[in-house]
N, C-alpha and C positions, 0 to 999 in steps of 0.2 A: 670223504674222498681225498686220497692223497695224491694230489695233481703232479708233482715232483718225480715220483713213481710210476703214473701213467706216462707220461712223456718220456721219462726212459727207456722206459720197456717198450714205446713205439718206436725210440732213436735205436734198439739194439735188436728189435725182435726178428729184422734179416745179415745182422751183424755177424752170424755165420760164415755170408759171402765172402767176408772179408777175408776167414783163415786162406792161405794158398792151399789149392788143391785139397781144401774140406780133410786137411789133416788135424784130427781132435787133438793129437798130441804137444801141436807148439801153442795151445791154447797155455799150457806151462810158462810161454815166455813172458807172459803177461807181466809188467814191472821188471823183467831181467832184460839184461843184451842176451844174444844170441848167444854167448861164450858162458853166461852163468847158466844155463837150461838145458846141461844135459842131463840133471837129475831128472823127471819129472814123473817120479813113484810118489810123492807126496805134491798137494794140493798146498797152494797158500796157504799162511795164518791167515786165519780167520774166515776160510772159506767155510761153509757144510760140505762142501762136493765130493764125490770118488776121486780118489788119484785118475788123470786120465789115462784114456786107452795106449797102450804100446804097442798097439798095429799101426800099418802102415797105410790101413785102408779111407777110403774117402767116407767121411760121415755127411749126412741128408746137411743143410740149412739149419731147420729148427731144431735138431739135436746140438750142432755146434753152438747155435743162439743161445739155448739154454746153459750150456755146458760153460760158456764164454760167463756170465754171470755168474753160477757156481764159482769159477776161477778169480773172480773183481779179487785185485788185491786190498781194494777200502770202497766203500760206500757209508753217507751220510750215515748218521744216529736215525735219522725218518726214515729213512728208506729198509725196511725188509728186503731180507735175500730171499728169502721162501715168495714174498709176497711178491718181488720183483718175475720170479720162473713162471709162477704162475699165470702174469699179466703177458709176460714174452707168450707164452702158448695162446693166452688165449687171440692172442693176433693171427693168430693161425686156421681157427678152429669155430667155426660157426655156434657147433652144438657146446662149446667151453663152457664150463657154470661158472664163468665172470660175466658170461654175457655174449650175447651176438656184436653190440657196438663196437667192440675191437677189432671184431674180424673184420666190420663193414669198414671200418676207417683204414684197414689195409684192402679195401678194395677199390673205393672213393679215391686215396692217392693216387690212385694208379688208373681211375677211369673209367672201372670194369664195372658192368652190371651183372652182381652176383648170379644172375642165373645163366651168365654165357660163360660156363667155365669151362670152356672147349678151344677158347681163344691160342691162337696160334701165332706166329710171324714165319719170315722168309727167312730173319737172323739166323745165322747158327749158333746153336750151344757152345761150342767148342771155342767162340772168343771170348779171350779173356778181356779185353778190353769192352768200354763204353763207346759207344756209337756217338762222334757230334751232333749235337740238335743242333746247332746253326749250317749243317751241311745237309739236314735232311730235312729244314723246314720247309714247305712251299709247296706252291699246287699244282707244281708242273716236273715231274720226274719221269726220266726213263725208265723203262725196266729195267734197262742194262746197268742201272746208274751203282757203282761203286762206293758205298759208302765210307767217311772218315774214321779214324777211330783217335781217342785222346791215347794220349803217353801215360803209362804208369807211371806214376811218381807224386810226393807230395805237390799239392797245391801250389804254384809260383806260376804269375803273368806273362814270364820267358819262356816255360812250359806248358804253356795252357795253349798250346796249336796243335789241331789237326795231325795225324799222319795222314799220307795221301796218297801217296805210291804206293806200299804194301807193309803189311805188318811185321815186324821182325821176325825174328826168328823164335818160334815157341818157346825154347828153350831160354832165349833171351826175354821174357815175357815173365815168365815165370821166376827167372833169378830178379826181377825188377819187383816180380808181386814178393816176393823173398822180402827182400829190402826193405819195402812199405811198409810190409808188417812190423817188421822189429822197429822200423822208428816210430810207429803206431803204439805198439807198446810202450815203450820208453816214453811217450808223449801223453797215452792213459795212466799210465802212471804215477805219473807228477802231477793228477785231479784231485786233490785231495779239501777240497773245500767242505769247511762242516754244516755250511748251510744246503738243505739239499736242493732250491732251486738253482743259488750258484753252479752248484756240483753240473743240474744238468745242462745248464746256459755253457759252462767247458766242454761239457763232453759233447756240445752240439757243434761248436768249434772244431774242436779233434777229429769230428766227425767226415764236415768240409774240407779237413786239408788233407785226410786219408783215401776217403769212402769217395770221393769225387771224382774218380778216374775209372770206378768200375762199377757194373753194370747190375741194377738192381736185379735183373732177374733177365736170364737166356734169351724167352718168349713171354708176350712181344714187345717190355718195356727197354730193348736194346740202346734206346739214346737218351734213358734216364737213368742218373746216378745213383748208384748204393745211399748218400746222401739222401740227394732231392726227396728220394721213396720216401724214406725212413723219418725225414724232417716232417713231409706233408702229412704221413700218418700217425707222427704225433700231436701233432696240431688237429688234425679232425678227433681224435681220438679225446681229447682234453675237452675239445664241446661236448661229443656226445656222453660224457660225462658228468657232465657239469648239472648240479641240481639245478632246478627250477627253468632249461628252456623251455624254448617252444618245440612243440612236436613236429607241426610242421617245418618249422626255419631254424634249427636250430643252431644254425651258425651267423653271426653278425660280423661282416665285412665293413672294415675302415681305413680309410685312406685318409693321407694326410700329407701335407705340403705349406710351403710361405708363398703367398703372393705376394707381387713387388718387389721381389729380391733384386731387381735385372736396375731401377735406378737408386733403389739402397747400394748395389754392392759397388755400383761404378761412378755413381755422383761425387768423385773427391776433383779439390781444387787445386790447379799447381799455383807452385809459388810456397806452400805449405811445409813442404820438405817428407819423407818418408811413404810418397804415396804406393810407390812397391810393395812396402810392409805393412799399409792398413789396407790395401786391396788383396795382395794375401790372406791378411787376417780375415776380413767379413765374407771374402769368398770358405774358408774353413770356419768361420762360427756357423753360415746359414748351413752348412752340411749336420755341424756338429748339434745345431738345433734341433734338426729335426731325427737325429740319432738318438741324442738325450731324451728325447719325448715318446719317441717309441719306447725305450727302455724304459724310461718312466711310469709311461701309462700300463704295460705291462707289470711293472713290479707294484704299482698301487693295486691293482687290484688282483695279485698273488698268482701271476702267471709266468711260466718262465719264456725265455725270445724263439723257443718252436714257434710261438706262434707269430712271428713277425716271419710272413712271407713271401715278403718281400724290400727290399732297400736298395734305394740305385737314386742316383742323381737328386739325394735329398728329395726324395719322396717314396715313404709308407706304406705297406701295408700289411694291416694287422687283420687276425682270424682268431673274433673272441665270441664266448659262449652268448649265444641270443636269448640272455635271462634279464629280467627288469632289474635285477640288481644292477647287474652289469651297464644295461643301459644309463640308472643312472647317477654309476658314481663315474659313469664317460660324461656325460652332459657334466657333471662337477668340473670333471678336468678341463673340457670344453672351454668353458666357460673365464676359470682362472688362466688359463694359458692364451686364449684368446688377449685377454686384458691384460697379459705380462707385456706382448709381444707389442701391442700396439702402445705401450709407454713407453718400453725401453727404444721401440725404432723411430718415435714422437711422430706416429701415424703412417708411416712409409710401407710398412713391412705388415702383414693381418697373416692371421691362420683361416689356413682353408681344411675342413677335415668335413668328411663325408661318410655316410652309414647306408648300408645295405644288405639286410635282413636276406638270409639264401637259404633253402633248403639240399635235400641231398643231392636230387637231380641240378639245384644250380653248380654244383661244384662235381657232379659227373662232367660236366660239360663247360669248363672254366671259362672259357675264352670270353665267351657271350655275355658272360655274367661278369667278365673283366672289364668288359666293353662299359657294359652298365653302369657300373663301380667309377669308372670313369668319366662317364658322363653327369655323373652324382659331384666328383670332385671339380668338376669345369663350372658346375651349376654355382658351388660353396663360391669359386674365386669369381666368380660374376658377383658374388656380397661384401666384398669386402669390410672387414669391421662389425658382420651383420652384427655379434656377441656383444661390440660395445656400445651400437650405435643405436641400438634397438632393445626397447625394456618388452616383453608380450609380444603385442600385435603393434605397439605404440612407438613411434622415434623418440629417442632418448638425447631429447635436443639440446642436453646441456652438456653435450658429449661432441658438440660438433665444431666446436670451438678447439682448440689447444691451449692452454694456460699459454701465457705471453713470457719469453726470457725477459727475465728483471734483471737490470743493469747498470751497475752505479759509477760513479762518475770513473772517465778512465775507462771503462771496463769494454768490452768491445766481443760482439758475437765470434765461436771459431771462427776464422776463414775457409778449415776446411770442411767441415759439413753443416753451418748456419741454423745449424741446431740449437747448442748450449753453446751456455758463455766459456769464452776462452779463457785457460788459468796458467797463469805460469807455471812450469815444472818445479817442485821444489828439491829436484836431483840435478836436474842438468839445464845448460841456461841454451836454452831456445830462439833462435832468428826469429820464429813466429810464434806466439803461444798458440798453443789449441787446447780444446776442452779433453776433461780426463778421459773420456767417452775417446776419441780420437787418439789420447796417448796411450792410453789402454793396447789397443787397435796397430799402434804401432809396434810397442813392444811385444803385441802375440808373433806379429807379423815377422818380429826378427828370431823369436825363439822358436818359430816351428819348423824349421828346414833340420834345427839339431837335435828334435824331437821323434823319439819311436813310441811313445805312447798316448794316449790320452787318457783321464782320470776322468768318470763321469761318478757324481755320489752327492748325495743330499748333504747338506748341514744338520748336524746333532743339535736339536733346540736347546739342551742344554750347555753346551759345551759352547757353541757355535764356532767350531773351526773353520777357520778361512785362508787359506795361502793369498800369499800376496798378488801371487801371478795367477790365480783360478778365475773365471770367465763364468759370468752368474749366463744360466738357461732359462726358459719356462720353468721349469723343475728340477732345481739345485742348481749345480754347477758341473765344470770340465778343468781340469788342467791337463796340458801338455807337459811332460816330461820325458827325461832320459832315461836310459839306464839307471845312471847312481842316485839320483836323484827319486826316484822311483819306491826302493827302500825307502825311504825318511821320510815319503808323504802314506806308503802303506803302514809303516810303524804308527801314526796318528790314528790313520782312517780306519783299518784293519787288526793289529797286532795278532803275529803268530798265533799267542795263546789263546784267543777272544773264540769264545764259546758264542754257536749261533744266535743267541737272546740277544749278545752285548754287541755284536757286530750286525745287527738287524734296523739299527737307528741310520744308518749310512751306506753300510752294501755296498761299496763301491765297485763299478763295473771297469776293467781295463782294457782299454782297446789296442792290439800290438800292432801297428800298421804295417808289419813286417809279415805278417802272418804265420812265424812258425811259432807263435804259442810259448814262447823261451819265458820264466819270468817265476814269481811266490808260488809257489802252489796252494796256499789254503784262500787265495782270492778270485773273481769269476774273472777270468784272463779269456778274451775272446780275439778273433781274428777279424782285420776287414782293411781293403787298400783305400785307402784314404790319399787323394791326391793333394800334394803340402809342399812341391816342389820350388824353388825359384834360383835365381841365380847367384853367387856369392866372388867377390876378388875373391882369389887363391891367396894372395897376402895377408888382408888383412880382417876374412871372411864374413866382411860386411853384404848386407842385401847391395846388391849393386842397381844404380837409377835407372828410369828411361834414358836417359841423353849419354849414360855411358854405355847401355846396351845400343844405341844408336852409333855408338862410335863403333862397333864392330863389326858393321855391315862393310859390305865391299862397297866402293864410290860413296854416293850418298849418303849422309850421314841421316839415315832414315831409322822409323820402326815402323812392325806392320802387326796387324791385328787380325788373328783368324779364327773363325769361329765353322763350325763342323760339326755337322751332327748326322746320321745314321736318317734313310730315305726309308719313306710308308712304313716304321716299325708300328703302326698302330694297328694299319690291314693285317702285318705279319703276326700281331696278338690276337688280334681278332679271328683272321678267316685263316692265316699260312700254316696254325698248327692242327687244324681241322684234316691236314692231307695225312695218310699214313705212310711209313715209308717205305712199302711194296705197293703202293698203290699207282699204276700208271693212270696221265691226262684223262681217259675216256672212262677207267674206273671212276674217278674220285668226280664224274659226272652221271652216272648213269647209277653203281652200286652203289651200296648203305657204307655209311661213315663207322669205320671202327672204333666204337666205345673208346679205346686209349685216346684216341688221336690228341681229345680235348683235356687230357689231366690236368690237375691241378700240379703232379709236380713234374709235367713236362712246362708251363708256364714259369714257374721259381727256378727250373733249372737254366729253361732259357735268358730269364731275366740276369739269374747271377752271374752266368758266362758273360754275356754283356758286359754289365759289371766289370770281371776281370779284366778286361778288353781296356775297357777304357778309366775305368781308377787302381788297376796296378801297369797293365801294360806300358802305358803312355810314360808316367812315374818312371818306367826302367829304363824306360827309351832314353828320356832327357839326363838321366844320370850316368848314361851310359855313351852318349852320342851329339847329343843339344845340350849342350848344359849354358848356353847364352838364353836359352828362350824360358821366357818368365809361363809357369802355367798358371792360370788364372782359375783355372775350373775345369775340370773333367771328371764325368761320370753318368753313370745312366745310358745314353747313349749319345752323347755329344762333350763339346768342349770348347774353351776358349785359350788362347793360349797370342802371348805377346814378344814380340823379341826381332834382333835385328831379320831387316827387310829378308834380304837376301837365306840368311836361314830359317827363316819361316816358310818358304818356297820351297825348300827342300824335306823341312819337318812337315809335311802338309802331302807331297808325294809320298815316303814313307812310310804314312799312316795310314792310306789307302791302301798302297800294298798290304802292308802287315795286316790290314782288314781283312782285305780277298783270301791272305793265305788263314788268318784267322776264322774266317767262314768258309774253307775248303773251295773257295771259286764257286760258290752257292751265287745264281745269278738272280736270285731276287734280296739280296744285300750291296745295298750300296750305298756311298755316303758323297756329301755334298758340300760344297764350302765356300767360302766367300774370304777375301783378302782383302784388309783396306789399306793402305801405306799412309805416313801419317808423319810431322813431325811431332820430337819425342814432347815437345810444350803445349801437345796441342791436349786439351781433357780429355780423360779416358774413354767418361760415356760419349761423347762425341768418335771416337775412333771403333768402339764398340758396334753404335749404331748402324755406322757406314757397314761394317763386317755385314752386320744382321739383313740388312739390306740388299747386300752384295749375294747372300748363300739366298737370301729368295731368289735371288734371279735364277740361281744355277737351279733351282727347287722348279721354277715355271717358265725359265724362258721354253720357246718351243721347237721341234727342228732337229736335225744331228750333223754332227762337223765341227767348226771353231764357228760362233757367231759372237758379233759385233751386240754391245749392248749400250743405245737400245736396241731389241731386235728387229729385223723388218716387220714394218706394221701388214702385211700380207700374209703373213706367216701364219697360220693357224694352225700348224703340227700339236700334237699333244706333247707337252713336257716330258722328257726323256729323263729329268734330273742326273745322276751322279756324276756331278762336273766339279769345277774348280771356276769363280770368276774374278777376276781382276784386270788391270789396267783397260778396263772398258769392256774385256774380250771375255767371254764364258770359253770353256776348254772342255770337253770330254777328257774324263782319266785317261780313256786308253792313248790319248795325245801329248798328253800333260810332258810324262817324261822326256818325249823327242822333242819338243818346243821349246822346254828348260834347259835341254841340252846344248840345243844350238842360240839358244843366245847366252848362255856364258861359251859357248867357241866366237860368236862374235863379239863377245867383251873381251875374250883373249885377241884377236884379231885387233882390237882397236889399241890395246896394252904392246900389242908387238908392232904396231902402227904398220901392220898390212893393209890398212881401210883405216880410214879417217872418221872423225863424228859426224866431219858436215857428209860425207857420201853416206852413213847412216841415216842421218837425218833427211836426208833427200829421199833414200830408201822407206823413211817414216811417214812422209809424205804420201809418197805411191799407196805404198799401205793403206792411209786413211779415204785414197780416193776408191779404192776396192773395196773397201768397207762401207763407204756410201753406195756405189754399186749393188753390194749387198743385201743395203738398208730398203732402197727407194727400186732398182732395177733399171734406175735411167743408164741408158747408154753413154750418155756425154761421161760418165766418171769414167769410161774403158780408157778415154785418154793417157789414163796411165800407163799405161802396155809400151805408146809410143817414145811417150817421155825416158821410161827407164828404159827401152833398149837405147836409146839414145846417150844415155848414162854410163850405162856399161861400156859403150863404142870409144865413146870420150875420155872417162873417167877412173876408169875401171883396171889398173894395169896389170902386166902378166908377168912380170922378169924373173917373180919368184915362183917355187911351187906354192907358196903357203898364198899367193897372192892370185894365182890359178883355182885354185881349193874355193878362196872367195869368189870369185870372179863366175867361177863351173853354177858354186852354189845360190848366189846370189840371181843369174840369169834364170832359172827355174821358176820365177813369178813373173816373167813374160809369158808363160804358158797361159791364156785364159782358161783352158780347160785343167789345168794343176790347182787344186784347191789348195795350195799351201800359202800362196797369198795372204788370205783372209789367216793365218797364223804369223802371217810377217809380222804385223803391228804388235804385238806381243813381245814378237821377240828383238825389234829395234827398240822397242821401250826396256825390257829387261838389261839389252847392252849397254842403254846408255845413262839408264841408272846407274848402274856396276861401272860406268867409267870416269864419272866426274865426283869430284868430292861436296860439292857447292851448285847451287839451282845456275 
């Protein structure tokens, strides 16, 4: 079985869609620019194919699909071109003498039960574009409801939004699909790896940053990608393949994840020096772990990353053949990785990986069986350690110990992670020693902001190359590099000339975090946004510290800490793709669920959007707009991110927006946040906690409006979630920005000394007795009412406009029936943080 081959032939076999307007003839451009292709009477070297056609007419899908192959300007030594045509049809064709299995696996990605081939949508044919799945997830649609469609154009996180208003202009549609293609080409082109799972691990790449904007197919897969299809049917395709599964299960679902990561990544000490650049660094190792390891466990057992179908926030998952081999050279890996992880993190950090056996019906109807999958890997991190901790049935009690740090005279544990013993640096002389583990950690942490790739690849046991600056995995290693630097580690790892046998000991995998794929071509060059951002002086492009990001807040010399993550995406995996998207409220209660609804690659697709969202989007933001705010972590579907007070508040409004417009104003997407303000001395995980703390509340306080946290204990509303809470006060978004607003105009107002602090603070006062009001309902706190008109009579002066302005605005929390009150405390505190530089 040549597994290399089946997988491509599922990544190309509707690669047809892609030519514009199903013209066979710029299948010629293949390898050329648009300016060298106006021959196209002869067929590449080294093709078999006819010259193509010289009409102008639209050819079918699977004629272009084949025809597109015919035209390959290179394919591997394994791979057949005859054999390759043959596998494209037979994706197509039930009665194929390859077999039924093909067809089924293009019918499995897509949801369909082969006997309902009558399946229709409301979509129309005639868009060229893909439909957003984040604008048509959910279980509550009008009929009326207008759906989104993506932008044609390469893959990039600045263009991965919604149109919303109406689609361009046809004409304009088409000169964009124009476009695609020819950098598609130019981009298949430059695949020239001789190994041919490399070959297809690129072209699966290429695939995502072209095929992702359009529309697998008219009716009714309209908001799954030319991609998504093409990836999930080759991944089913490669089980049903595979000798020796099971008949009935023949697919093995694995998830994978670190437990513990949350006080491995944050537990560093101050007083140590560089803790910017080692919490950088262990927030990008846990990512890059669990990258390496999927790639890993893949390439041990001779599969190419189709089948990784999924990857977001450092967590996994893979769809491998449900054969005992298989199972168990996974328990092997299991097993060894399990016991890497928990030596190198000296017990903090365990692997959690989970297995689930599915048949074909479980992956007709993914959701449920995601759900499953799921609750299998919640199970794994309920054991932490179970692989080392545990020999059989028996505890492995010598195991429960940790060898003691030995320490000779002098010597003295890090101070910053109390791990291993501290070593002097023997390059640079150190205020503090800390152990190599930790300078390690440092120095990733300063080289990855100037890094576009990362190098993931075993050690040659003979050779055993090692760079100095490469980062040991579960399984091999990772270096970050640059561009020039890039060259001189593939010249080791790789070299040009190295025939698949000799470049089969290390394989290195490149990851471009840029995503266009620029880079060697006889190496597996893959795409994926990886967030590595932080903050640098413009002088002297050092990682810059807390205490100097502190110093860039307005007033206070504060930092703040925000953590944010995306509300009920677990109901939305589970039950919101269940809805189809002509299905109005009363249908999707009453009529039968459409076969698509639950695909498997409407789930990868929705997953990777995600994904784009928050580990490229975010990333372009702060390099473009925040570049004070340190990111700590973003991806999956949440984030943490650190940086002066005052623009953290702002970064934090903007991501929300960019959400809504990102999910077309989809009103079962919402995200939720919490803000802790902190000084810059104070330990990370400590300022972390408070965040984590603060976004549950926005998660379950109960209610709608600005409320006081804690909230009233009467209160029994059901949780409304997507808020923002801080300085005591939870906020609904839709408030967020006019509250934010008006108190930097009262911090301006205090800067032009229209209003004083102590009239604010008095103002701060009243506030808190509204808030108790709020809290309890006693009447005695209304006293407030009297007090501040009394305030304003006295205190309050008019001589100027700006001082009117105050005066107009401020007297609107006499109203007891104006809820805007219960929003003053907010924003007296916001001012008068912004106006002093010192407590």
């Amino acid at each position: 079985m040549n597994v290399a081959a089946i997988a491509l032939a599922g990544l190309l076999h509707e690669i047809g869609r892609l030519v514009p307007n199903g013209k066979k003839q710029l299948l010629g451009t293949l390898g050329k620019s648009m300016d060298q292709a106006e021959d196209l009477s002869q067929p590449p070297a080294g093709s078999t194919g006819s010259p193509p056609d010289s009409s102008d007419q639209a050819v079918d899908s699977l004629t272009l699909s084949v025809e597109f192959v015919r035209n390959l300007p290179f394919l591997p030594a394994e791979i057949d071109r005859h054999e390759l045509e043959e596998l494209v049809e037979a994706y197509h064709r039930a009665e194929s003498p390859r077999g039924r299995s093909f067809y089924e696996a293009h019918r499995l990605a897509g949801g369909f039960d082969p006997a309902a081939e009558g399946q229709t949508s409301t979509l129309s044919p005639a868009i060229l574009h893909v439909v957003s799945i984040t604008a048509l997830v959910g279980s509550s649609r009008p009929k009326e409801f207008s759906p989104a469609w993506m932008p044609i154009a390469p893959l990039h996180p600045a263009k991965a939004f919604p149109i919303t208003d109406h689609l361009p202009p046809r004409e304009d549609s088409l000169q964009a699909w124009m476009d695609l293609w020819e950098q598609f080409c130019r981009t298949w082109a430059a695949n020239r790896c001789p190994n041919s799972l490399d070959f297809v691990d690129r072209a699966c790449s290429i695939l995502e940053r072209f095929a992702w904007c359009l529309p697998a197919a008219p009716a009714p897969l309209g908001d799954v990608s030319l991609f998504d299809h093409a990836k999930a049917t080759a991944a089913l395709a490669v089980c049903l393949a595979w000798e020796g599964v099971d008949p009935q299960k023949p697919f093995l679902l694995v998830a994978g994840d670190l437990a513990g990561i949350q006080k491995y990544l944050f537990d560093l000490r101050e007083g140590t020096g560089g803790i910017a650049r080692r919490l950088r660094a262990r927030s990008f190792k846990v990512a890059a772990y669990t990258d390496g390891l999927s790639i890993a466990i893949l390439r041990r057992l001779g599969l190419p990353l189709t089948q990784r179908l999924l990857f977001a926030g450092g967590k996994f998952v893979l769809l491998l053949p449900n054969s005992p081999e298989v199972q168990a050279r996974l328990n092997e890996i299991r097993t060894a990785v399990a016991r890497w992880v928990f030596d190198y993190s000296v017990g903090e950090v365990t692997l959690s990986l989970a297995t689930l056996p599915a048949s074909k019906e479980d992956l007709r109807q993914f959701p449920g069986t995601f759900s499953r999958l799921n609750a299998a890997l919640r199970m794994a991190r309920a054991q932490p350690g179970r692989e080392v901790l545990t020999e059989g049935s028996a505890w492995h009690e010598d195991q429960f110990l940790l060898p003691p740090v030995e320490l000779g005279e002098n010597e003295v544990r890090c101070p910053s992670c109390r791990r291993r013993k501290a070593e002097p640096s023997p390059l640079t002389q150190e205020s503090t020693p800390i152990c190599s583990h930790c300078r390690d950690e440092e120095n990733l942490g300063a080289t990855l902001p100037r890094c576009r790739y990362v190098v993931y690849y075993t050690e040659d046991p003979n050779q055993r190359v090692i760079f100095g600056d490469s980062v040991p995995t579960p399984i091999g290693r990772f270096l970050p590099t640059d561009d020039r630097s890039l060259e001189v580690i593939l010249s080791v790892l790789a070299p040009p000339n190295s025939t698949p046998e000799s470049a089969a000991s290390s394989r290195p995998v490149v990851l471009d975090f840029d995503g266009t794929l620029e880079g060697p071509s006889h190496v597996c060059l893959i795409g994926g946004f990886r967030s590595r951002y932080v903050p640098r002086d413009p002088q002297t492009g050092t990682v810059v510290d807390f205490p100097s990001l502190a110093r860039k807040s307005q007033g206070r010399p504060l930092i703040a800490c925000l953590k944010m993550d995306a509300d009920n995406l677990g109901y939305i995996f589970s039950q919101g793709l269940h809805q189809s998207p002509s299905q109005t409220p009363s249908q999707a209660s009453s009529g039968p669920e459409p076969s698509h609804a639950g695909a498997i690659a409407r789930v990868a697709s929705l997953s990777r959007i995600l994904e784009v969202f928050f580990s490229g989007y975010i990333e372009e933001l702060l390099r473009q707009k925040y570049s004070y705010i340190y990111l700590v972590y973003s991806g999956g579907d949440d984030l943490v991110a650190i940086g002066p007070w005052d623009h953290i508040l702002e970064f934090a409004a903007e991501i929300r927006d960019a959400f809504r417009r990102f999910t077309a104003g989809n009103p079962i997407w919402s995200l939720s946040a919490g803000v802790a303000l902190t000084n810059p001395h104070v330990p990370v995980l400590v300022a972390i906690d408070e965040a984590d703390r603060l976004l549950e509340v926005s998660k379950t306080i109960g209610g709608s409006g600005v409320l006081p946290y804690p909230p009233p204990s009467t209160d029994h509303a059901p949780a409304r979630k997507d808020r923002i809470t801080l300085f005591g006060t939870s906020i609904p978004w839709s408030e967020f920005p006019a509250l934010l607003q008006q108190g930097k105009q009262l911090a301006q107002w205090i800067a032009d000394r229209v209003v004083s602090t102590a009239q604010v603070n008095r103002l701060l006062y009243y506030a808190g007795l509204a808030r108790k009001f709020q809290q309890t309902r006693d009447t005695q706190y209304l006293q407030y009412i009297p007090y501040l008109v009394r305030d304003l009579r006295r205190n309050w002066a008019e001589r100027t406009p700006e001082q009117k302005a105050a005066k107009l605005w401020a007297a609107q929390f006499a109203d007891i029936k104006n809820p805007a009150i219960f929003g003053a405390w907010f924003i007296c505190q916001y001012a008068l943080y912004a106006s002093r530089s010192s407590e």
